[in-house]
C-alpha atoms as one frame of an Amber mdcrd trajectory, in Angstrom:
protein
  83.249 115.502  83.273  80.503 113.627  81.499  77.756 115.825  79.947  75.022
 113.636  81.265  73.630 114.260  84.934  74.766 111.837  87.339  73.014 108.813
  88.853  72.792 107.773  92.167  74.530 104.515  92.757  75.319 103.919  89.593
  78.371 100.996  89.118  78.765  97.709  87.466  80.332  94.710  88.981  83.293
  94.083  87.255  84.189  90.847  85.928  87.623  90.732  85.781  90.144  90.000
  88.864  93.235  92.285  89.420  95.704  92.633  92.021  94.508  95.669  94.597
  96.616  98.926  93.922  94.511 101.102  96.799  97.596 102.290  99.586  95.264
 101.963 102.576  95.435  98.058 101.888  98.715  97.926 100.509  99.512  99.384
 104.262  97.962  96.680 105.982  99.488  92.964 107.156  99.178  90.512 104.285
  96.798  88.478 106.623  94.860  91.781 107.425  94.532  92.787 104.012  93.509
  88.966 102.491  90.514  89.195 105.130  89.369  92.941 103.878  89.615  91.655
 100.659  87.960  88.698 100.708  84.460  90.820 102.324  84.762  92.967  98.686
  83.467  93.233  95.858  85.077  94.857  93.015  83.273  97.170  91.191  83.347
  99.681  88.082  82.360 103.052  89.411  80.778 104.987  86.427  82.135 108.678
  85.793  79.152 110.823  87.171  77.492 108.605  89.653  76.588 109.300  92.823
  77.492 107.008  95.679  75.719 108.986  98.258  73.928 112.185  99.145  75.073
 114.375 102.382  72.252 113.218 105.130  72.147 109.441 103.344  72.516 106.611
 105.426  75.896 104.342 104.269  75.602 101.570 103.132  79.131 100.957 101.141
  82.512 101.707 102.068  84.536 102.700  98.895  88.496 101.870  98.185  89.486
 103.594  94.898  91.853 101.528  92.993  92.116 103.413  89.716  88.711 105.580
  90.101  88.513 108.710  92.036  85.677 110.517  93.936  84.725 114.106  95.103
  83.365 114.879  98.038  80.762 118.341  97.747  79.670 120.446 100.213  76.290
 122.300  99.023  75.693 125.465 100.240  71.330 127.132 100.696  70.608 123.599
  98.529  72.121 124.838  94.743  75.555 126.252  95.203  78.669 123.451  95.656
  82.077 123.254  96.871  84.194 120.385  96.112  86.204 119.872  99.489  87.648
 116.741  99.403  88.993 114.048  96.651  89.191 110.374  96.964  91.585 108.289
  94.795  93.772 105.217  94.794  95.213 106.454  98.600  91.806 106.518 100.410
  88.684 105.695 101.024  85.270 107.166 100.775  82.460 106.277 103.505  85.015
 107.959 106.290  81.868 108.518 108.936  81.495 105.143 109.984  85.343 105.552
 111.275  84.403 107.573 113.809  80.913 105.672 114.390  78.540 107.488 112.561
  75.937 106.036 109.899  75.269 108.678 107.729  77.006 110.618 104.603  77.823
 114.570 105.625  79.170 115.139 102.534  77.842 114.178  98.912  80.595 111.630
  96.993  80.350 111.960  93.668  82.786 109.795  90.916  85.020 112.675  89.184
  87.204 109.770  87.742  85.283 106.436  86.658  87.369 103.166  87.040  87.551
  99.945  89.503  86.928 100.350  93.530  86.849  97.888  96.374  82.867  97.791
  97.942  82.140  96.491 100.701  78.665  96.565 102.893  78.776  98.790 105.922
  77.819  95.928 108.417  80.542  93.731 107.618  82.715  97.237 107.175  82.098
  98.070 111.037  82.441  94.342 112.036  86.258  94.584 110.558  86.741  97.958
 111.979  86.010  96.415 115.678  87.711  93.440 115.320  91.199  94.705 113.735
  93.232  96.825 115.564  95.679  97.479 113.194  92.611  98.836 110.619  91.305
 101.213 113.055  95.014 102.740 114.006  95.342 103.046 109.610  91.853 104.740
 109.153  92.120 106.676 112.336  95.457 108.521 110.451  93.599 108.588 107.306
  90.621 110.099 108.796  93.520 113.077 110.216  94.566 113.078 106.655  91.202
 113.976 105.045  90.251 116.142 108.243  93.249 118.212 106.981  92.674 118.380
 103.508  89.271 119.432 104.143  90.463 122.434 106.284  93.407 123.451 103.542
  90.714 123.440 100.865  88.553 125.947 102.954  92.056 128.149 103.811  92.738
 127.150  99.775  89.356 128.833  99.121  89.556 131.990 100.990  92.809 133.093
 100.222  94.078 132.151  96.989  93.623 133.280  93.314  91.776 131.333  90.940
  94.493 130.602  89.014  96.400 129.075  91.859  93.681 126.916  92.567  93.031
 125.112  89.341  96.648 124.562  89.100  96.238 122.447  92.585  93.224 120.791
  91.837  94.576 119.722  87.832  97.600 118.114  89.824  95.522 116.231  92.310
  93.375 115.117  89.617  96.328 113.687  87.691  97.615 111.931  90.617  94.404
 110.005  90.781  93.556 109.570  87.145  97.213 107.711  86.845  97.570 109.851
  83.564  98.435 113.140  81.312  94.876 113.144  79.995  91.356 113.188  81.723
  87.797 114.753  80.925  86.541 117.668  82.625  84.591 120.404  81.238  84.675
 124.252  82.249  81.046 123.969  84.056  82.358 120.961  86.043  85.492 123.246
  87.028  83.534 126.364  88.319  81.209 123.946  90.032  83.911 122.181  91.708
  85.763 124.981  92.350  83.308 127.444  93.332  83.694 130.209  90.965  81.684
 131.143  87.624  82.545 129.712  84.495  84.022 133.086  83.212  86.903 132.584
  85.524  87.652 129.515  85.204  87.987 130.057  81.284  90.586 133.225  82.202
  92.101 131.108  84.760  92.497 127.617  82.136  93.151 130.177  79.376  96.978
 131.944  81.351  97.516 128.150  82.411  96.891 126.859  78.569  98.807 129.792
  77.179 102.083 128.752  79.084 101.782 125.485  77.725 101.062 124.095  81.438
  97.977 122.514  79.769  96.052 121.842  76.756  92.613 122.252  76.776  89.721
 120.995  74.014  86.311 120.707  74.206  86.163 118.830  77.765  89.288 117.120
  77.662  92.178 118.120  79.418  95.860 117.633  79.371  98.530 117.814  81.341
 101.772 118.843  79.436 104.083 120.493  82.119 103.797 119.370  85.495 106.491
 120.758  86.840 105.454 124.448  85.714 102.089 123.335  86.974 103.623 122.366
  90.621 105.335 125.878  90.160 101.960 127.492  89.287  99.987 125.960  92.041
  99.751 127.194  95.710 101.429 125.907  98.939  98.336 123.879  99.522  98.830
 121.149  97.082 102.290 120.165  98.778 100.693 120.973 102.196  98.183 118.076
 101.317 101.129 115.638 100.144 103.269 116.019 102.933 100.465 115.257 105.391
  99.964 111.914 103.692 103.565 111.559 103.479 103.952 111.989 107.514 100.743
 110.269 108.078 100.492 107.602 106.145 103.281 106.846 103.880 106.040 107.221
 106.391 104.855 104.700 109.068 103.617 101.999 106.565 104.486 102.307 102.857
């Protein structure tokens, strides 16, 4: 994760075109998804911003193409729980699915890299007049609903170790790559443990060459020991996209 602290809405427009790689679009009509597209703007999301605070009124809808977000619960205003994470298969802004018009959780870019943006006006306008893009996001909002609960149940009732071996593989599924920063304070933080256990959890995962791990970058050198390592919940989450999702329209 990157050492400096995080700004609020910081991105770049990007000024080069490439073909959209985010699944929710990729599941819609080709005459559905040239309309979405053509209300975007693509954009560089920088590793540490901060595309909204919980309580924030939206004003961009987010689809990840090759960046990923977190979304953080904070607990008495200091301690934070990541609950949610955002890559190439979602999209961030999920409230104004289900009508509402401000952030209840805070999004924060784990993974910097190109998204989709568009305005939450013209967002809503789509949503109403598409039928086909409020049946997708209405599954999609079932699928984060669900990973939100497994991460609490992930939380309460698994080891540390366990944990960081789920959250390494969803990280690598986003980051389209063996190799990402992250530093040990961003794991405790987004894990919601102190930075002591982290180390002894990163340190049995290291020392069975699962990983490699120097000074804030990490690698991933055995997934399938990793998906071994890792509780039920990282599968639990893939399978509900699978069913969800993938199944009816990818």
């Amino acid at each position: 994760m990157a050492r400096r602290a995080p700004r609020k809405g910081q991105e770049r427009a990007s000024t080069e075109g490439v073909a959209p790689s985010n699944e929710l679009f990729a599941a819609l009509p080709a005459r559905e998804r040239a309309r979405l597209l053509a209300a975007c703007t693509e954009v560089n999301l920088v590793l540490g911003a901060v595309l909204h605070e919980r309580c924030d009124r939206i004003r961009f809808v987010y689809f990840p193409t090759t960046s990923f977000i977190s979304l953080i619960q904070t607990v008495d205003g200091h301690s934070s729980l990541e609950v949610g994470m955002i890559g190439a298969e979602g999209m961030c802004g999920h409230a104004l699915i289900l009508g509402g018009k401000v952030a209840l959780l805070r999004a924060l870019v784990q993974g910097g890299g190109r998204a989709w943006r568009m305005d939450a006006a013209t967002f809503r306008r789509h949503l109403k007049n598409s039928p086909a893009l409020r049946r997708l996001l209405g599954l999609y909002v079932n699928v984060l609903v669900a990973q939100l609960a497994q991460t609490v149940a992930c939380t309460r009732f698994h080891v540390v170790e366990k944990r960081l071996a789920r959250w390494l593989l969803m990280t690598q599924d986003r980051a389209h790559g063996d190799v990402f920063e992250v530093t040990q304070e961003f794991l405790s933080f987004m894990l919601g443990v102190r930075r002591v256990g982290v180390t002894a959890a990163a340190g049995v995962l290291q020392a069975r060459k699962m990983i490699r791990y120097k000074r804030g970058s990490m690698t991933i050198l055995n997934r399938r020991a990793l998906k071994a390592a890792a509780c039920a919940c990282y599968r639990s989450d893939r399978n509900t996209y699978d069913r969800e999702i993938r199944a009816a329209y990818l």
